[in-house]
C-alpha positions as CSV (number, residue, x, y, z in Angstrom):
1,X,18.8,-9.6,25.0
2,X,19.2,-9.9,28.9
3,X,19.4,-7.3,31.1
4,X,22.7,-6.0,32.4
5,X,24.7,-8.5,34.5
6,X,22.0,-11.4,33.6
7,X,23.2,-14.8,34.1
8,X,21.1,-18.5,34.7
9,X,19.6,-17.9,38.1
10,X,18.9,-21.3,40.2
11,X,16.6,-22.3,42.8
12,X,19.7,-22.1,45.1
13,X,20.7,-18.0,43.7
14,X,18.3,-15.4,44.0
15,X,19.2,-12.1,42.8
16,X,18.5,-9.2,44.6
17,X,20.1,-5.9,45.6
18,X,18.5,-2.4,44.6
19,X,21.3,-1.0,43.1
20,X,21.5,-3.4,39.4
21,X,21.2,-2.0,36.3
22,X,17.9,-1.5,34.9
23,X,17.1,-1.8,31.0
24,X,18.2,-4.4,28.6
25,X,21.3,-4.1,26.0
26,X,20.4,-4.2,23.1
27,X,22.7,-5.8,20.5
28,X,22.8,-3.9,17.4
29,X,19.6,-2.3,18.7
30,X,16.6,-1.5,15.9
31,X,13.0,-2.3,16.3
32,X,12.9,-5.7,17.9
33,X,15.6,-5.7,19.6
34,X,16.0,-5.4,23.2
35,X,16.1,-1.9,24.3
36,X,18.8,0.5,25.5
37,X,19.5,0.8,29.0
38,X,16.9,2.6,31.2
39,X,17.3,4.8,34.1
40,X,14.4,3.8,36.7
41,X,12.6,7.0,35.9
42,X,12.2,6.0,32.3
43,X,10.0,3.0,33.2
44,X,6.9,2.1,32.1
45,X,4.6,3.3,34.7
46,X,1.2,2.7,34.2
47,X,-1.0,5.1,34.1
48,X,-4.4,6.0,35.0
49,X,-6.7,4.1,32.1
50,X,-4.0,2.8,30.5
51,X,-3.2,-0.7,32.0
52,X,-2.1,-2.2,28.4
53,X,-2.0,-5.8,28.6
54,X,-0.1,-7.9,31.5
55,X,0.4,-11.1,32.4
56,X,1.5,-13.7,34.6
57,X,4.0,-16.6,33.2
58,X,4.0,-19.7,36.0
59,X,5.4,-23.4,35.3
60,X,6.3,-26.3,37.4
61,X,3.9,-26.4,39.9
62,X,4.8,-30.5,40.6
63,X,1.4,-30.4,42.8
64,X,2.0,-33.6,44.9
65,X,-0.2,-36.2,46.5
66,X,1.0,-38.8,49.3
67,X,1.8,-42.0,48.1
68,X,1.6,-43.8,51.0
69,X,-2.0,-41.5,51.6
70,X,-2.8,-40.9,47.5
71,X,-5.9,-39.3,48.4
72,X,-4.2,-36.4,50.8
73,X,-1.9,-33.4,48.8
74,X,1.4,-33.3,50.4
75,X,1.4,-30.9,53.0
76,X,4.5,-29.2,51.8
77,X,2.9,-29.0,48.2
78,X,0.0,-27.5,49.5
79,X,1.7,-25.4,51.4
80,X,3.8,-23.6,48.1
81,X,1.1,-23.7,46.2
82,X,-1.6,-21.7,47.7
83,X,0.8,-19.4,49.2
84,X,1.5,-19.0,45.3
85,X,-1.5,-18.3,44.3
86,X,-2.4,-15.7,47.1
87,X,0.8,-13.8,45.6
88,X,-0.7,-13.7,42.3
89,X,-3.9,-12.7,43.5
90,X,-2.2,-9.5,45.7
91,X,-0.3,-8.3,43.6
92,X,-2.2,-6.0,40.5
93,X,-2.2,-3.0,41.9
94,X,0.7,-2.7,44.0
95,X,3.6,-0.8,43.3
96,X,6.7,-1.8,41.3
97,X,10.1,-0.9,42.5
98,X,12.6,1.3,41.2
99,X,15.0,-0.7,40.9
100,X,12.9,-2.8,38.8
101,X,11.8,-0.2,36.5
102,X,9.1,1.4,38.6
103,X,5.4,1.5,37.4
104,X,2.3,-0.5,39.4
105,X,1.3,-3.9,38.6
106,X,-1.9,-3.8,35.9
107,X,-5.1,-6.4,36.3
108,X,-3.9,-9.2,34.3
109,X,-5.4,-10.6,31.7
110,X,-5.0,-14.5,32.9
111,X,-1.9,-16.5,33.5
112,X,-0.3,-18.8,31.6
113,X,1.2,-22.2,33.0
114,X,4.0,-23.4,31.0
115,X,3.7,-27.2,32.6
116,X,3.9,-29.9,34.8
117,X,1.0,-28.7,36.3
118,X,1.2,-32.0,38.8
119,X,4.3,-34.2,40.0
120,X,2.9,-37.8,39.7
121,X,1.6,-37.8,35.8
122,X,4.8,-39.9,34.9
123,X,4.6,-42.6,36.7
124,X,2.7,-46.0,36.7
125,X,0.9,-48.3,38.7
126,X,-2.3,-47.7,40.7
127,X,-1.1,-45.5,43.7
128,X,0.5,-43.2,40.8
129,X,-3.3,-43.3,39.4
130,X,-4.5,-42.4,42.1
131,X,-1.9,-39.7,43.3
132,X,-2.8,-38.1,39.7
133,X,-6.4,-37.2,40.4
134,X,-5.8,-35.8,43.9
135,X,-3.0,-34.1,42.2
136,X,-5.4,-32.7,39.3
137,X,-8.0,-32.1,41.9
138,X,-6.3,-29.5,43.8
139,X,-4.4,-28.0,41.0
140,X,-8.1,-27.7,39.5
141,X,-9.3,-26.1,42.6
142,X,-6.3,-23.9,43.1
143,X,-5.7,-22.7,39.7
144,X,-9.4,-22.9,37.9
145,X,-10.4,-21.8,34.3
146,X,-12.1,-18.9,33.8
147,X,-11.0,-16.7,37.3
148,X,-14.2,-17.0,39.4
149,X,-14.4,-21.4,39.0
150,X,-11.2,-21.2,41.5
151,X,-9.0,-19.6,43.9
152,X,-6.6,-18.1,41.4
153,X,-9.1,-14.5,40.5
154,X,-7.8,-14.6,36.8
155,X,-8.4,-17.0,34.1
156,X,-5.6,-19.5,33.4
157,X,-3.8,-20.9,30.0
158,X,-2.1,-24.2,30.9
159,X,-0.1,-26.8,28.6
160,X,1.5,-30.2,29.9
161,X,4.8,-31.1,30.8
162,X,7.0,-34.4,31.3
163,X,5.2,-34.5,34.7
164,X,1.8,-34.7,33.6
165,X,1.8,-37.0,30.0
166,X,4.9,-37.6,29.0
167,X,3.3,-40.3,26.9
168,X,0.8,-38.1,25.7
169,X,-2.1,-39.3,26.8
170,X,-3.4,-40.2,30.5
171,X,-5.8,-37.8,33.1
172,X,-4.0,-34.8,32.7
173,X,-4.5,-34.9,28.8
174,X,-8.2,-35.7,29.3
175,X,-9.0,-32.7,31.9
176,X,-6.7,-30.4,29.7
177,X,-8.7,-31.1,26.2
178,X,-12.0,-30.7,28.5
179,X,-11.1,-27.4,29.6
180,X,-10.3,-26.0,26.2
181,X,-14.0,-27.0,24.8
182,X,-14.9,-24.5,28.0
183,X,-12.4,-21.8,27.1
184,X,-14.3,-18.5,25.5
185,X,-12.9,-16.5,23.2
186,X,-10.0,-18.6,21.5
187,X,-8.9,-17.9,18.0
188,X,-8.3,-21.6,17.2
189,X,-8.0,-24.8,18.7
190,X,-6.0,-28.5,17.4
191,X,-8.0,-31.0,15.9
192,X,-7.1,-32.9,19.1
193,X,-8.4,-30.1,21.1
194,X,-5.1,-30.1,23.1
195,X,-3.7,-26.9,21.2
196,X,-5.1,-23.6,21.2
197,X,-4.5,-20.2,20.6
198,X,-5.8,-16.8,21.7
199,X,-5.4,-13.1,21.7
200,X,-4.8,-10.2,24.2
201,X,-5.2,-6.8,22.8
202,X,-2.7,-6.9,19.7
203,X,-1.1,-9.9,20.6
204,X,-1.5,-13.3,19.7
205,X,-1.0,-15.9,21.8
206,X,-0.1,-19.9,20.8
207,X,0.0,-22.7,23.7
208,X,1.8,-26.0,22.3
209,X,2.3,-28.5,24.6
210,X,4.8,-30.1,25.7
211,X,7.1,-29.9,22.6
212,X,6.3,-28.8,19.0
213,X,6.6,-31.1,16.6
214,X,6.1,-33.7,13.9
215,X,8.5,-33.0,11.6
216,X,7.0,-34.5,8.2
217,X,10.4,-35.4,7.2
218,X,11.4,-37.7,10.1
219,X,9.8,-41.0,10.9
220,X,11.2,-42.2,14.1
221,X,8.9,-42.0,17.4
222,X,10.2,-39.3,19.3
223,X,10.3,-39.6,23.5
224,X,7.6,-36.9,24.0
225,X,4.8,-37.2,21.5
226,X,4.2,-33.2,20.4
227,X,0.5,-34.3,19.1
228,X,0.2,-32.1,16.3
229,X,1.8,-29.4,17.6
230,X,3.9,-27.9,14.7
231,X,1.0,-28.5,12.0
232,X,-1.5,-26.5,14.3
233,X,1.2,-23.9,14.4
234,X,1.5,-23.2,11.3
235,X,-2.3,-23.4,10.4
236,X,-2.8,-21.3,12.9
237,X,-0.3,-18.7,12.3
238,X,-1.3,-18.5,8.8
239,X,-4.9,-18.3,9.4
240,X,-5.0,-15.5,12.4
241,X,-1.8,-13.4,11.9
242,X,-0.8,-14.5,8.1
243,X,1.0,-11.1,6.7
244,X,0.0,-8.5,9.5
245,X,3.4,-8.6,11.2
246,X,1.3,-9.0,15.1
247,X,3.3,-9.6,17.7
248,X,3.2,-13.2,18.3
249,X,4.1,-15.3,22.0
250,X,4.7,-18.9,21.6
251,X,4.1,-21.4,24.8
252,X,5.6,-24.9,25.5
253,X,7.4,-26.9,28.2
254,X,10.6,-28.4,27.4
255,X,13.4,-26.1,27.1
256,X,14.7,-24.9,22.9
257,X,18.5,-24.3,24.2
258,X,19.7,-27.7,24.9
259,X,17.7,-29.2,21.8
260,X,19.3,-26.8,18.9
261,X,21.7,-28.6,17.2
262,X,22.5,-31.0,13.9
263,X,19.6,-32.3,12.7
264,X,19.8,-35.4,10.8
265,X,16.0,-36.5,9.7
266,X,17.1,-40.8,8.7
267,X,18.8,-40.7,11.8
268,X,17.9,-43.2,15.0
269,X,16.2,-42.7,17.8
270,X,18.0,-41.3,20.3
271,X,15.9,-40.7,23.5
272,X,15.8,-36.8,23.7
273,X,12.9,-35.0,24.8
274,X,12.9,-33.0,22.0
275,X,13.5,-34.1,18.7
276,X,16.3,-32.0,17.0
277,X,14.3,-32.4,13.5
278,X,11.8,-30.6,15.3
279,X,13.3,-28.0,17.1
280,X,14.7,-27.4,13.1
281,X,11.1,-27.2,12.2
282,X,10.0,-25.2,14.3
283,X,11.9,-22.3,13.8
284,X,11.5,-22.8,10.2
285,X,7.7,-22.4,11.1
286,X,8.3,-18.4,13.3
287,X,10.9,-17.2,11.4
288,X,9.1,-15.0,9.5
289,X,6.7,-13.7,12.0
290,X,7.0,-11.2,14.3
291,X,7.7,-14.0,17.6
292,X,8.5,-11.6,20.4
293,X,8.8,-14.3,23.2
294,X,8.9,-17.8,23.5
295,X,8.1,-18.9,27.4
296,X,8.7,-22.5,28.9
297,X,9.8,-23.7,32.1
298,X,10.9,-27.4,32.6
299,X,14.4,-26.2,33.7
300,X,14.0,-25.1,37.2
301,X,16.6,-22.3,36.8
302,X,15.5,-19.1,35.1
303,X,17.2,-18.3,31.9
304,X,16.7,-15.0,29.1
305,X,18.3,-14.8,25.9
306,X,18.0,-15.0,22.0
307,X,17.6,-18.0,19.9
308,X,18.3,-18.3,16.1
309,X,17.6,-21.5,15.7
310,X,21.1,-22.6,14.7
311,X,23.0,-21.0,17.7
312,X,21.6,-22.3,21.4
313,X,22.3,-18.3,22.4
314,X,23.2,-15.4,20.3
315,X,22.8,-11.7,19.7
316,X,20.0,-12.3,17.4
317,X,16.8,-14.2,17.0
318,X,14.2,-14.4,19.2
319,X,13.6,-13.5,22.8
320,X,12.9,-16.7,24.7
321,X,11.9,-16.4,28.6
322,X,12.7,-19.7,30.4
323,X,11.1,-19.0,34.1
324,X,12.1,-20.9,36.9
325,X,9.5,-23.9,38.6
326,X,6.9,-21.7,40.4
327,X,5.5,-23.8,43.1
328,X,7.5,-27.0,43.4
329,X,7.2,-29.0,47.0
330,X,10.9,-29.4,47.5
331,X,12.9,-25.8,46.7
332,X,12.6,-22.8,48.9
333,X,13.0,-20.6,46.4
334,X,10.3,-19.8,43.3
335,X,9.9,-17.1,40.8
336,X,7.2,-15.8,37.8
337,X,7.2,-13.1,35.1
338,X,5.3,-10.9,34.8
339,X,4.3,-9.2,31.3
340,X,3.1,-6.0,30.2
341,X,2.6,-4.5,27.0
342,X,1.8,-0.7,26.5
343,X,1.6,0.9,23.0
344,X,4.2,-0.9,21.3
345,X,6.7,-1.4,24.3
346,X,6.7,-5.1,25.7
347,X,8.4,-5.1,29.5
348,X,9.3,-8.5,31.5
349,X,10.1,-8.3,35.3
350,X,10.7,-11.5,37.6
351,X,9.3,-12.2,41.5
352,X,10.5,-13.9,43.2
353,X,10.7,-15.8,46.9
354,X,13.8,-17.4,49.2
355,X,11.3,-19.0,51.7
356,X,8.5,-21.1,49.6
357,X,6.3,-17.8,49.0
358,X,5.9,-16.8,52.7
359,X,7.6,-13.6,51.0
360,X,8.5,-12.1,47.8
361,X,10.1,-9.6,45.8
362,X,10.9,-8.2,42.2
363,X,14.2,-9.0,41.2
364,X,16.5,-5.3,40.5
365,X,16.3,-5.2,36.4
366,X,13.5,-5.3,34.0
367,X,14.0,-6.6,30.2
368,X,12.4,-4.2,27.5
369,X,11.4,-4.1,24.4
370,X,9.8,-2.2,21.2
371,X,7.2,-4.5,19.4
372,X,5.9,-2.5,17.0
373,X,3.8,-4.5,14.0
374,X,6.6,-5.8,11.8
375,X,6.2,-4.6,7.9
């Protein structure tokens, strides 16, 4: 669950303070559940050769062109941004606070965007067209692929949001199915080539779009077209982690809490961005692997707590990590997690920024977690 004293934190609240509780509490405790409360010295330090596997977790860049100039970025977008990406880039190696659990911050293994990489994507006409390829061209040149192809020096994992295709299909769809033919090492890929899957270490890694979906049971059209996102799930969780209990992390945009509810599959259309059929489905599709996150953004507030897949939030189920938008043009204040798996110990920690990344700082509690293999 949460750590101590955690609450929905907004672009307009930013925790901070050194003297919060650090740990999780767990409820009910027992492997997968969120860990007992940790005194600072009991974090997870890294030590010398043993850097685990860490991460980044960004969304909600909303890079922004000029409609009145569509071929010039927004100067306060480009402004956010690249100071965003110069804090990801400075920040391996540097120390972690005490107050948020301690340790130094390994070399990454790439970072994952949970969406709306660009602002413009849902929107017609032809200025929006051609605010969407400046847009894409210096999120491109910001973010890269691989780590050495941009400024960003690690490779990056990106899905679409409501701000790039909400109609699922358009330029960011295009470049997006592009750079997953040029992505090495992925464990499985959509038919579509949209969806795609990966792992770190012992963990295995899903990136799904902007919703998962496709519910056989329900025909109506749904607002946000998941492409095949549930049926590549569940052929690709059956094919790479079938019965070896792996840890799992699942990526999409849209948020699960607000979606959970009474599913009925004849019913009409009603305009949500995420089917409830679907969200039904979906859990039906994890529930018996070992999920130890779910990450999406879309929000703009950051949120952490358990979903069961019949309850929005609950003391059991699993651990879902809504992060706040990471580089949007019109809110001072941003955040990220970072991830970091040693041994069997999964640890989450949020920076964050009050003044549109001109500085930053961890937030005072880290969320931990045993993620042993799950018989």
């Amino acid at each position: 669950m949460a750590a101590t004293g955690e609450r929905a934190v907004s672009r307009r609240r930013f925790v901070a303070g050194a003297g919060a509780a650090i740990g999780a509490l767990a409820a009910g405790g027992g492997p997968g559940a969120w860990g007992r409360t940790l005194p600072a010295a009991d974090g997870p330090a890294t030590r010398p050769g043993d850097d685990g596997v860490g991460f980044f977790f960004v969304s909600d860049t909303h890079y922004l062109a000029m409609k009145d100039e569509p071929a010039r970025i927004d100067e306060r977008s480009a402004a956010v941004t690249g100071r965003l990406i110069d804090t990801l880039n400075t920040l391996p190696g540097t120390a972690i606070p005490a107050a948020a659990g301690g340790g130094v911050v390994a070399p990454p293994r790439g970072v994952i965007h949970g969406g709306d990489l660009i602002d413009s994507g849902d929107k017609v006409g032809p200025a929006y067209a051609a605010m969407q390829a400046t847009e894409w061209e210096a999120y491109a040149k910001d973010f890269g692929l691989t780590g050495r192809d941009g400024r960003l020096r690690f490779p990056v994992y990106d899905i679409h949001g409501n701000h790039d295709a909400p109609s699922g299909k358009g330029l960011v769809i295009d470049r997006l199915v592009e750079r997953t033919r040029r992505r090495a090492g992925l464990a499985g890929t959509s038919p579509n080539g949209l969806h795609y899957s990966w792992d770190w270490g012992p963990v295995h890694l899903v990136n799904l779009g902007i919703v998962v979906g496709g519910a056989k049971d329900v025909a109506r059209r749904r607002r946000f077209d998941p492409l095949g996102s549930l049926a590549f799930l569940i052929d690709d969780l059956r094919a790479t982690v079938g019965e070896s209990g792996r840890p799992v992390v699942l990526t999409h945009h849209v948020d699960v809490a607000r979606y959970t509810g009474a599913c009925d599959p004849q019913g009409p259309y009603d305009n949500k961005e995420w089917d409830a059929c679907d969200v039904r489905a979906y859990h039906e599709a994890i529930r018996r692997y070992n999920v130890v996150a779910i990450l999406y953004g879309h929000t703009h507030v950051r949120n952490v707590f358990r979903w069961d897949g019949t309850a929005k939030r609950g003391p059991a189920g699993v651990d879902v990590f809504n992060v706040d938008n990471g580089g949007h043009f019109n809110s001072d204040t941003q955040g990220f997690f970072y991830f970091h798996l040693t041994g069997a110990r999964l640890t989450v920690r949020e920076y964050r920024t009050e003044d549109r990344w001109a500085t930053g700082a961890w937030t005072p509690q880290v969320w931990g977690r045993e993620i042993a293999a799950r018989a």
